[in-house]
ZAVODREN-470031 format. One record per residue (C-alpha): x, z negated, y. Coordinates in steps of 0.25 Angstrom, whole numbers, plus 5000, padded with zeros to 4 digits. Layout:
// residues N
XZY;...
This chain:
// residues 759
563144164936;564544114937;565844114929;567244054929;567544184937;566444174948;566444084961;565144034964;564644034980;565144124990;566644064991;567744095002;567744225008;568744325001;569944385005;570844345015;570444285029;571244395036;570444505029;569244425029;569144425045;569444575048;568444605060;567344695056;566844745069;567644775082;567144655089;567844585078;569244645080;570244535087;571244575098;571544735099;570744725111;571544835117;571244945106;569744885102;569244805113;568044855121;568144985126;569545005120;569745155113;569945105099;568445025099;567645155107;568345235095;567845125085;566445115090;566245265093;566745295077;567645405086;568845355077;569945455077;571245405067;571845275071;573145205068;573145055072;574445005074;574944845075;575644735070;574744685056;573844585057;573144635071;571944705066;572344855060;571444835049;570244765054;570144875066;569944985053;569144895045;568244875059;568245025061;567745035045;566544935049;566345035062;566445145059;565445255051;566545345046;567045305030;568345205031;569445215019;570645135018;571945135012;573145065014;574445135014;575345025007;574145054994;573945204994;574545344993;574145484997;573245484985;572545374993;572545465004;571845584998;570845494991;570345445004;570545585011;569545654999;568545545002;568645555016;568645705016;567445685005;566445595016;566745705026;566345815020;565245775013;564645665023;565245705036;565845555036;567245525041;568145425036;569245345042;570345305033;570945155037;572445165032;573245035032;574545025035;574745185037;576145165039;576545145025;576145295021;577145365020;577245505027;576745585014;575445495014;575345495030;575245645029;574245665018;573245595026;573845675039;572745795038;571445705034;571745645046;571845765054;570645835050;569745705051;569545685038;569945535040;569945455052;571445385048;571345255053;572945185050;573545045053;575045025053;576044915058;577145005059;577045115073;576345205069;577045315076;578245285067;577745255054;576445325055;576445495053;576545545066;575345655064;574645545058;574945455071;574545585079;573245585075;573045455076;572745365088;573645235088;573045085092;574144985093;573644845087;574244715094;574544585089;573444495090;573444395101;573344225098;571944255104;571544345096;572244295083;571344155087;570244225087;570544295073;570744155067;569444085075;568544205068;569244175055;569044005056;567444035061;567044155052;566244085040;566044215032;567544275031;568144165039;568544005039;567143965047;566543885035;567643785036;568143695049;569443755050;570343655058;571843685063;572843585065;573343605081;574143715082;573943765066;572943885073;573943915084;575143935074;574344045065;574144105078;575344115083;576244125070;575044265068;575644315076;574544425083;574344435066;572844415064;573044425048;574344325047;573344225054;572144245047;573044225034;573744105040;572344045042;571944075028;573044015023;573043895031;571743875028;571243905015;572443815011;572343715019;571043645010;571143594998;570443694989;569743834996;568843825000;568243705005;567043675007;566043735019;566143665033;567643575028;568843565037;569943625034;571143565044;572443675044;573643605049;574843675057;575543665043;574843735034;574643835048;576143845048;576243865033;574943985032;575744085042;576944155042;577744235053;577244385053;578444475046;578944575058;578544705056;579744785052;580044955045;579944925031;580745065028;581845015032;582345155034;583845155042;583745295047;582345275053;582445135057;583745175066;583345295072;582045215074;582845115082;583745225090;582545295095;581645155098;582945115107;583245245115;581745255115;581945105122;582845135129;583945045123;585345125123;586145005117;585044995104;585045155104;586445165103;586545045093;585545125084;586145265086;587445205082;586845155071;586545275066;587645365070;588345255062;587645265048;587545415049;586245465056;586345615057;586645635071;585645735072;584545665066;584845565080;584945665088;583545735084;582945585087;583745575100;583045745103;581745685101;581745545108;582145635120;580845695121;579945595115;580345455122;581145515134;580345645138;580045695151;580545555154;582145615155;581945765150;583545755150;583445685139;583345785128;584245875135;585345755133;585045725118;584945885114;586445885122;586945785116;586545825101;587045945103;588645895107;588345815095;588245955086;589445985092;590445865093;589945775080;590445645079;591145575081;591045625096;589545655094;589345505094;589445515111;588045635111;587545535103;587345405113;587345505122;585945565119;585645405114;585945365127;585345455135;584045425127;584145275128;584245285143;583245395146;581845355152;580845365141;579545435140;578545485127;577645575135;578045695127;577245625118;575945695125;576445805119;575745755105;574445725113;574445865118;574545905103;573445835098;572545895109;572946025105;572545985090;571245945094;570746025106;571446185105;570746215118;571046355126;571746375138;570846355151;570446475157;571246475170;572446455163;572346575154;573446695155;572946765166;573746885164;573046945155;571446905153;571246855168;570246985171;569446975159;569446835156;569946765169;571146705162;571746615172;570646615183;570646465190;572046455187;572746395200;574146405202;574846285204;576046345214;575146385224;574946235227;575646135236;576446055225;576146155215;575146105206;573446095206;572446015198;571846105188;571646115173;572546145162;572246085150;571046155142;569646085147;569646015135;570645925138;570545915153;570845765156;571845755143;573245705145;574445695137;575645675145;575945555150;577145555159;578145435159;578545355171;580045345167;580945455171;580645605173;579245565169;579045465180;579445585191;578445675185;577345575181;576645565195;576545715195;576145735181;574945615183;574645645198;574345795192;573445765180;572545665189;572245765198;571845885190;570845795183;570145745196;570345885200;569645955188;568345845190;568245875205;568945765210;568145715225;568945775238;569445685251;569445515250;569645445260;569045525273;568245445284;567045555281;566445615266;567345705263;567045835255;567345845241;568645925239;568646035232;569846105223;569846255225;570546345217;571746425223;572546565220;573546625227;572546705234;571946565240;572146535255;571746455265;571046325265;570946345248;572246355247;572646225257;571646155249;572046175234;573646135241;573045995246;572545945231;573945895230;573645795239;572445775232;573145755219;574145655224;572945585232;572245565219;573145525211;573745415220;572145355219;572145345204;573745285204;573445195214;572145145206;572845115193;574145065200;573144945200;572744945186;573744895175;573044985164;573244935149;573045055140;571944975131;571244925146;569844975149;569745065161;568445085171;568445205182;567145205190;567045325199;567945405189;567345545193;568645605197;569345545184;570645515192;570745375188;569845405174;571245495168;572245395170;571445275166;571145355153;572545375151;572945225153;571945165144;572145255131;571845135122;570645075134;569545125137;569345215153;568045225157;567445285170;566345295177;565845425184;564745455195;563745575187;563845625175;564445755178;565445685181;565745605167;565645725162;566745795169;567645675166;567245675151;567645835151;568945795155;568945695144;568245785132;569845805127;570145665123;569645605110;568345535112;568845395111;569945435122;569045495132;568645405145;567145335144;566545395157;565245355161;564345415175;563845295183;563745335195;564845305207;565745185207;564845075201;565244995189;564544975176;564244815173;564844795161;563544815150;563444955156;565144975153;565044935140;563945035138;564645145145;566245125141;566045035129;566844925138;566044815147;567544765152;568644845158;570144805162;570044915175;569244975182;569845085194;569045165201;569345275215;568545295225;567345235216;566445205230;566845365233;565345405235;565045285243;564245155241;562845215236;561545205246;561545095253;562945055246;563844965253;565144915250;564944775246;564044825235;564744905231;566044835230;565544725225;564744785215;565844855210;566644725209;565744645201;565444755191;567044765189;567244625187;566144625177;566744745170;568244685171;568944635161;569744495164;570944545171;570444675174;570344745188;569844855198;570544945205;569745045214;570345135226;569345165238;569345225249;568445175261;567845265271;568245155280;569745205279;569745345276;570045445285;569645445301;569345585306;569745515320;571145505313;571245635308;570745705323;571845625329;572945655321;572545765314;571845855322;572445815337;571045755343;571045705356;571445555356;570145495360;569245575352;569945525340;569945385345;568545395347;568245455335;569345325327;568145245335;566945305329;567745305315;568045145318;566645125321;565945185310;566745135298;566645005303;565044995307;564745075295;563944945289;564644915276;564345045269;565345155264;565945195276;566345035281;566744945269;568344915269;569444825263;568744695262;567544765257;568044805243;568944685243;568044575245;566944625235;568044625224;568444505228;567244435226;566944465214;568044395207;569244505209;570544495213;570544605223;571744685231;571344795238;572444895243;572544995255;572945155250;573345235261;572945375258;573045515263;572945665258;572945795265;571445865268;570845975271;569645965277;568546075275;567346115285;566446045276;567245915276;567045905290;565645955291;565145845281;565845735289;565445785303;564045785299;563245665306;562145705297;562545685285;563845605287;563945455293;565345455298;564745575306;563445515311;564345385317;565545465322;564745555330;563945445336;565245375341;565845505345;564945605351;564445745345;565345805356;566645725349;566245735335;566145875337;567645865341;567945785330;567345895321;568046005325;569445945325;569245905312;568646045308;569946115316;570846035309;570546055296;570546185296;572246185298;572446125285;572345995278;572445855287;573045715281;571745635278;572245485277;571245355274;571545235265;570845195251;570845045245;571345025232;570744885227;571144815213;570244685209;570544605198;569844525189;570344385185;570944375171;570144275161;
């Protein structure tokens, strides 16, 4: 039955088209690839329902309020919504009793969407402060405005932050195809048909603005007929006109306080923090002329010193502390000179936030209040009866001063939160400070012993050492310093070649040691770092390391089994990503080539499963170190041990052989080996030569295992070519020499990088 009142058949879709075409599934989502694209850390959050509270961040139009509407379509927990322009703190606490309600009577969280957050004042931020705290919600916030300086700071602390970015002509062409096609919510009943160059002026007048073009496009053309809507399957012809006349310039983002005191402190600190002196003087004159409280500048300038300059100039407090004090005690108009002074000073000072990590470290102890570790207990007074500092190993005993061992609780072992600069102060202490943290981590796993010898060597081991140690013990623990520095040049020298995005996806095969997994975690905080590892035990021992960070933080490790890469169906079902941007792996042919392995198949299997799991542009960068140009022992007699001339070169001879008739398996491949086998499947391959040495000290058993003819291969050739009665020789200079102290062990390691064309 129908009335004056009722339209008959189903009619136009209602409400508008921007609104109407919100995605509703993650697949939907246009552009923010580098926050919810595969694999990315916000989509494994999503898909995992792990969501922790969220503030998304970016200019309008680019997707804040479809990513929360696709998370209240995902998602099993309750989802409420308020916008902040609408609703008070009475809202609040409504919303908080429900949501309090659902979990104590059904155990049933609930994420709480706010729209445009920004616009509560600091009275409303604060009464939902505590809901948030104690997980009574899951706050979920979108704001224009930064967030760290119009969003509560103990809300923004609690929060993680994801930055969205204008929309690219790409993806805003794609928004307004799914718009034109769509018969349900869309223009796809009609044939829509633009006048050349009408589309591409929406596009570009949007601005990276999905909504302004999806209102332009309503407008344009639902105008454009004579009545709406026309009849199923008409054509509807939008001209460049009524294009130009359906879209207006996006307004410019601006403070709507328009507060003087703020704004202009605002601007001061953003130029000293830029490093403008002439805009930092222009502002601070600005003030000084309409009566800013000197002190109210210089508790600003106090604060700036340590929170944008830092360890980057740690003269810089000292100078604005000095200055503010001549102030106290000269006034103006002669108090105007400390002023620029300290401004200067500032202005000019290398820049640096690490003491920032500080804030980091604060919220670990918040969540995870773990006890001291046992070896660093006060052993003064419960070492008898508890063993309170036992294990502990002082670090002056040691040749620079320093060893690899654990301070942090177990819980967070692997955690980080200073991140030194590379300006200033920072830069002469950043090697140190990473060079450190690297090697106590592949220390703590048991990182593998000498690279790089002509035999196998034998797995080093890191004794412990008090002042009571002597001997080979003590020579031993002093030569992890070369160890240390040996390390971490590998993993600089592999990510030199990597230009790492912090949204790209990372792959690490052979990751055991975690050298390379660490710092690929920390470059990718908004990607995703996956690694593969030999056994089990293994994954294990990483993921231990890892058990502090947040579960959508921790790396995705998976036990393969040696260097071999997935094919991508098996990535997807391991990482959650079948493409990658890099994939980096040392020493990843360590172990050798498998029974029966030999180097073509291996390299070439490596290569073609790589390109297959690169994305366009992406690359590989291994570093490896062939047999083929480690170590000689013929070199090491001869200049290390004093051997007689001939018996060295005789012994250079047997070496020489052996590498080179060795039939293509581990013990022969080279240069044009690794090369070629990238090259042909498609890479653009550079391979580069590393010399390489370190101080070693080799043990009886070293020598024994490599001396055996039974058991190893270089032996059973070297002592064909030499003679018992000479290998015997060889042997025992060897064994004689080492026992005086450690010996330079030299070889060289190729670092390749392959690169996969761009589409």
């Amino acid at each position: 039955m129908s009335d004056l009142f009722t339209v008959d058949g189903p009619g136009p879709p209602e409400g508008p088209l921007a609104d109407r075409m919100r995605p509703r599934t993650l697949n939907d989502v246009i552009g923010q690839d580098h926050i919810v694209g595969p694999g990315r850390l916000l989509r494994r959050a999503i898909q995992a329902d792990r969501l922790s509270s969220l503030i998304f961040y970016g200019p309008p139009g680019t997707g804040k309020t479809s990513l929360a509407r696709v998370i209240a379509n995902t998602t099993r927990a309750y989802f409420e919504s308020l916008n902040a322009v609408l609703s008070g703190i009475k809202d609040i606490r409504e919303a908080i009793d429900r949501s309090d309600e659902r979990r104590r009577l059904y155990g049933r969280r609930t994420i709480l969407f706010v729209d445009e957050v920004h616009r509560w004042n600091k009275a409303q931020q604060d009464a939902l402060l505590p809901w948030v705290e104690n997980g009574t919600v899951i706050l979920i916030g979108a704001t224009t405005e930064n967030p760290f300086f119009e969003v509560n700071r103990a809300l923004v602390s609690r929060s993680r932050i994801f930055q969205l970015k204008s929309l690219a002509p790409e993806d805003l062409r794609k928004a307004a195809g799914r718009a034109l096609s769509d018969k349900e919510r869309g223009y796809g009943k009609w044939d829509v048909v633009f006048q050349e160059g009408a589309l591409e002026h929406l596009l570009e007048t949007a601005g990276g603005d999905a909504r302004s073009l999806l209102n332009a496009l309503e407008l344009a053309i639902e105008t454009t007929p004579p009545s709406w809507p026309p009849p199923d399957g008409a054509e509807i012809q939008v001209g460049f006109e009524a294009a130009e006349e359906s879209i207006q310039r996006r307004a410019v983002l601006y403070d709507r306080d328009g507060d003087y005191h703020f704004d202009t402190i605002s601007a001061f600190i953003k130029s000293v923090r830029g490093s403008d002196p002439d805009a930092a003087l222009y502002w601070l004159a600005k003030m000084v002329r309409a009566g800013e409280d000197p002190a109210f500048i210089f508790r600003r300038m106090i604060i700036l010193a340590s929170e944008d300059i830092g360890l980057a100039d740690p003269y810089a407090l000292q100078v604005v502390i000095s200055c503010a004090g001549a102030f106290d005690r000269i006034g103006f108009p002669e108090g105007n000179f400390p002023l620029a002074h300290a401004c200067l000073y500032l202005a000019t000072a290398p820049k640096s936030n690490s003491a920032m990590a500080f804030f980091d470290a604060l919220a670990a102890v918040e969540k995870e209040d773990a006890e001291v570790p046992n070896h660093l207990r006060d052993a003064s007074r419960d070492a008898e009866g508890f063993g309170h500092g036992d294990g502990y190993i002082y670090p002056h005993a040691y040749r620079d001063h320093w060893a690899a061992q654990q301070y942090l609780p177990s819980a967070l072992r692997g955690k980080t939160f200073y991140s030194p600069s590379v300006i200033g102060y920072e830069a002469r202490i950043r090697g140190e400070v990473l060079k450190k943290r690297e090697i106590q981590s592949a220390v703590i796993l048991g990182d593998a012993g000498g690279r790089g010898g002509a035999a196998d060597a034998a797995e080093g081991e890191y004794l412990s050492w008090s002042a009571s140690s002597k001997g080979r013990e003590g020579w031993f623990k002093r030569l992890e310093s070369g160890r240390s520095a040996l390390l971490l040049a590998d993993r600089d020298a592999v990510f030199a070649q990597a230009s790492i995005a912090r949204h790209d996806r990372l792959l690490i095969p052979a990751a055991n040691d975690g050298l390379l997994l660490w710092e690929g975690l920390r470059r990718v905080p908004e990607g995703l770092c996956a690694a593969l590892v030999d056994t089990e035990a293994a994954r294990d021992a990483l993921l231990r390391l890892a058990s502090a960070l947040d579960i959508t933080e921790q790396p995705a490790i998976a036990a393969a089994g040696g260097g071999a890469l997935p094919l991508p169906e098996e990535a997807e079902g391991l990482f959650g990503a079948p493409a990658f941007d890099h994939i980096l792996a040392r020493e990843p042919w360590r172990r050798g080539f498998g029974p029966g392995g030999n180097a073509e198949t291996a390299f070439s299997g490596f290569a073609r499963k790589g390109m297959a799991l690169l994305a366009p542009g992406g690359g590989i960068v291994v570093l490896q170190s062939p047999p083929a140009l480690g170590e000689r022992i013929s070199r090491v007699i001869a200049e290390e041990c004093g051997a007689d001339p001939a018996l060295a070169e005789k012994l250079a001879g047997a070496e020489t052989a052996f590498f080179t008739n060795a039939g293509g398996g581990w013990w022969a491949w080279g240069r044009e080996d690794l090369e070629s086998c990238f090259s042909r499947e498609g890479f653009e391959t550079t391979v580069t030569v590393l010399e390489e040495s370190e101080e070693r000290l080799l043990g009886e058993r070293d020598i024994a295992s490599w001396f055996d003819a039974a058991r190893s291969s270089w032996a059973a050739r070297i002592v064909q070519s030499t003679g018992e009665n000479d290998f015997a020789k060889i042997k025992g200079l060897l064994s004689e020499r080492a026992k005086e102290g450690p010996l330079l062990w030299k070889w060289k390691s190729f670092l390749l990088t392959a690169r996969k064309a761009a589409d």
